[in-house]
KENU-380031 format. One record per residue (C-alpha): y, z, x; residue number from 1. Coordinates in steps of 0.25 Angstrom, whole numbers, padded with zeros to 4 digits. Example, Ala and Ser with C-alpha at 12.3 -4.5 7.8 and 13.67 -1.06 7.14 Angstrom:
+-------+-------+-------+-----+
:     y :     z :     x : num :
+-------+-------+-------+-----+
: -0018 :  0031 :  0049 :   1 :
: -0004 :  0029 :  0055 :   2 :
+-------+-------+-------+-----+
% end
This chain:
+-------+-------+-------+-----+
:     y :     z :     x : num :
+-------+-------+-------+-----+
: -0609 : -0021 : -0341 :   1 :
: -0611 : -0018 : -0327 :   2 :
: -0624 : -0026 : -0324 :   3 :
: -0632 : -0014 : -0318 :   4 :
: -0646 : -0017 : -0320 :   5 :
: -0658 : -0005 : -0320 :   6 :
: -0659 : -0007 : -0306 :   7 :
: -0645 : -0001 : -0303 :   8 :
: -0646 :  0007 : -0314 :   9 :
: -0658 :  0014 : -0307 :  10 :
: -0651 :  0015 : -0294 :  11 :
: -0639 :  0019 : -0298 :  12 :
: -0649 :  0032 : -0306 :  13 :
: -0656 :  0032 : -0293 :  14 :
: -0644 :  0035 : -0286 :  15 :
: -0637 :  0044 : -0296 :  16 :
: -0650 :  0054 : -0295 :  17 :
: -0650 :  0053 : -0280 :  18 :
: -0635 :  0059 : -0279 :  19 :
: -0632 :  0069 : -0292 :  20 :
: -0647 :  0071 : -0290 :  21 :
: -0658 :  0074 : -0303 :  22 :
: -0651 :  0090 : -0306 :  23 :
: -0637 :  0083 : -0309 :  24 :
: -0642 :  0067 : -0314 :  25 :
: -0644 :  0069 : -0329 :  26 :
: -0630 :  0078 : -0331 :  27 :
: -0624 :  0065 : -0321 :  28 :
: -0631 :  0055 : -0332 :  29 :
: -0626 :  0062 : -0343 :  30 :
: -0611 :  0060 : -0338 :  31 :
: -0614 :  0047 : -0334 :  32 :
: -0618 :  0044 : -0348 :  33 :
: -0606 :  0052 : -0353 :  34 :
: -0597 :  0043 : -0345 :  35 :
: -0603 :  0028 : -0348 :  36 :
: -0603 :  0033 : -0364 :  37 :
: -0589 :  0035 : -0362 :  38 :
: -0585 :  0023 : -0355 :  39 :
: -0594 :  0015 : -0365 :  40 :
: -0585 :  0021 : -0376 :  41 :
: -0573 :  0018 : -0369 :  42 :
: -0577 :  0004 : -0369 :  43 :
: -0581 :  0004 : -0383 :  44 :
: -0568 :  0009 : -0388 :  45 :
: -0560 : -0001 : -0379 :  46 :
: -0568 : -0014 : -0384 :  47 :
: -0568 : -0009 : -0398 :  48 :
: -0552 : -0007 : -0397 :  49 :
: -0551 : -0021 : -0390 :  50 :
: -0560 : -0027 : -0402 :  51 :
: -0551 : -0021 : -0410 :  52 :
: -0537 : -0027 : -0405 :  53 :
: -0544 : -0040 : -0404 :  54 :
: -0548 : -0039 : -0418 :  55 :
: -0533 : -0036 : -0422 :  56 :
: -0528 : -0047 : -0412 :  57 :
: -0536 : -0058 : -0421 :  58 :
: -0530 : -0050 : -0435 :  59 :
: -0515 : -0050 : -0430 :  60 :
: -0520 : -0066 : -0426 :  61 :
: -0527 : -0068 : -0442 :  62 :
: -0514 : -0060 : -0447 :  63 :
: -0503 : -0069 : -0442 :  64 :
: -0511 : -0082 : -0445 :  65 :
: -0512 : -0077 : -0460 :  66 :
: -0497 : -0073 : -0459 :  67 :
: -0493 : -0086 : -0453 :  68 :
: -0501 : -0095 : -0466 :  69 :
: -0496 : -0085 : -0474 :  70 :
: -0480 : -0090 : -0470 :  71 :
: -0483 : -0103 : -0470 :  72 :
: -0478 : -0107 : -0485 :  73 :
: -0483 : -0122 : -0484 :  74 :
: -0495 : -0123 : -0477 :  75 :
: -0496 : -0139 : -0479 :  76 :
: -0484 : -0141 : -0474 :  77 :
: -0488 : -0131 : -0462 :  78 :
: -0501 : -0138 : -0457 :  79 :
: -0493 : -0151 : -0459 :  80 :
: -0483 : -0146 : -0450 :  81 :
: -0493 : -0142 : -0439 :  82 :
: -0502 : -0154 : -0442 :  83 :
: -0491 : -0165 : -0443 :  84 :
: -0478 : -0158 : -0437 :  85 :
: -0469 : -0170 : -0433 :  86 :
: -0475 : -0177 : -0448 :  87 :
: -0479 : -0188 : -0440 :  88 :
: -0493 : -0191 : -0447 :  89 :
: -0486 : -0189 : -0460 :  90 :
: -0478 : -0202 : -0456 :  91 :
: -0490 : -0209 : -0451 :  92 :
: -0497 : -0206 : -0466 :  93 :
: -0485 : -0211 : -0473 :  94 :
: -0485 : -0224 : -0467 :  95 :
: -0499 : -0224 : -0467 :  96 :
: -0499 : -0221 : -0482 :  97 :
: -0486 : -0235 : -0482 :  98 :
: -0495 : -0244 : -0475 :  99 :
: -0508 : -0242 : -0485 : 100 :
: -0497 : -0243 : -0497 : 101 :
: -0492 : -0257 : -0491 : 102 :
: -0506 : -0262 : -0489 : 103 :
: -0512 : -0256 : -0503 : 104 :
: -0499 : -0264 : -0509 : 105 :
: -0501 : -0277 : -0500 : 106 :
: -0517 : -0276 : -0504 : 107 :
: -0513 : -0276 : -0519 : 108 :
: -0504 : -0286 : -0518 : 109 :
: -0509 : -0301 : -0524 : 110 :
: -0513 : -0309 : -0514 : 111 :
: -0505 : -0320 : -0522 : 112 :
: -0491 : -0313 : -0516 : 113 :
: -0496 : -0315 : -0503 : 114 :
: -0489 : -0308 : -0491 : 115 :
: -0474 : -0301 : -0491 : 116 :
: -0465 : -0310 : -0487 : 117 :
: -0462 : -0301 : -0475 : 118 :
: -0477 : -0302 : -0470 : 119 :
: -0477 : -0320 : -0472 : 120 :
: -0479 : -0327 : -0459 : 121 :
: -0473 : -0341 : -0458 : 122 :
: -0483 : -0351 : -0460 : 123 :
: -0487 : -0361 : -0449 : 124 :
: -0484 : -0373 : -0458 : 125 :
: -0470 : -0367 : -0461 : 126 :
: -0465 : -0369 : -0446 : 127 :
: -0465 : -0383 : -0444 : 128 :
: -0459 : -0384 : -0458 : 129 :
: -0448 : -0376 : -0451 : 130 :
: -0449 : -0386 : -0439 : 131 :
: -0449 : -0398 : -0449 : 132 :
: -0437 : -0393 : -0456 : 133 :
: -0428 : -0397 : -0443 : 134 :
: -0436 : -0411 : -0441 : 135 :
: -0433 : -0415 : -0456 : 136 :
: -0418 : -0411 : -0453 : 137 :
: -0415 : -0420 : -0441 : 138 :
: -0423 : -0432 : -0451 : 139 :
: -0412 : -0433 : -0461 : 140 :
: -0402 : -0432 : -0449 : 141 :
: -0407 : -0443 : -0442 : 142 :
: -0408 : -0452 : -0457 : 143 :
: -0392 : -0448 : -0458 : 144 :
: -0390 : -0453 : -0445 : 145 :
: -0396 : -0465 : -0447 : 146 :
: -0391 : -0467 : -0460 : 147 :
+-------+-------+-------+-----+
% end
């Protein structure tokens, strides 16, 4: 506790028989003894009783936790709230679960149907169709004219 080792120990008793002297040393020892039994005592009670309020610290903590799940009437909706309050993964899992439906139903879908109309690209062949279309209009005005 203090770190005094036989050698001081052996002084200090060295010492002590030196002043009281060898007539008075063993009543002197006696109080001594007296004294640290005391102290040690003292010490004793004061960490048994700080043991104590620590235990009932960590029951009044264990209590409140218990009363606390004990009000909580619907603990899914609870741990959901403090997992997900903003429900911001609840939407991501909706349209999750939207985007596998679309692509379970386009999976299923005969291959004879081919793509949504939405989803068709123009073909390459179909655009100078489109640039024809103009071409073939000027022919028959130029035949009237020269008709």
């Amino acid at each position: 506790m203090f770190d005094i080792g036989w050698t001081e120990m052996a002084v200090v008793a060295l010492i002590a028989l030196v002043v009281i002297g060898p007539k008075d040393l063993p009543g002197a020892m006696r109080t001594v003894g007296h004294w640290v039994r005391k102290i040690r005592l003292v010490a004793r009670d004061f960490q048994s009783n700080l043991d104590d309020m620590i235990r009932e610290s960590e029951l009044d903590e264990a209590r409140k936790a218990v009363e606390t799940t004990k009000a909580i009437r619907n603990p899914g909706k609870a741990l959901k709230d403090s997992i997900d309050p903003e429900g911001e993964l609840e939407k991501e899992a909706k349209d999750l679960e939207k985007d596998a439906a679309e692509t379970k139903a386009e999976a299923n879908r005969p291959a004879s149907e081919g793509k949504p109309k939405a989803e068709e690209k123009p073909k390459a062949e179909e655009k100078p169709k489109a640039e024809e279309k103009p071409a073939e209009a000027e022919a028959p005005a130029q035949s009237k004219k020269t008709a």
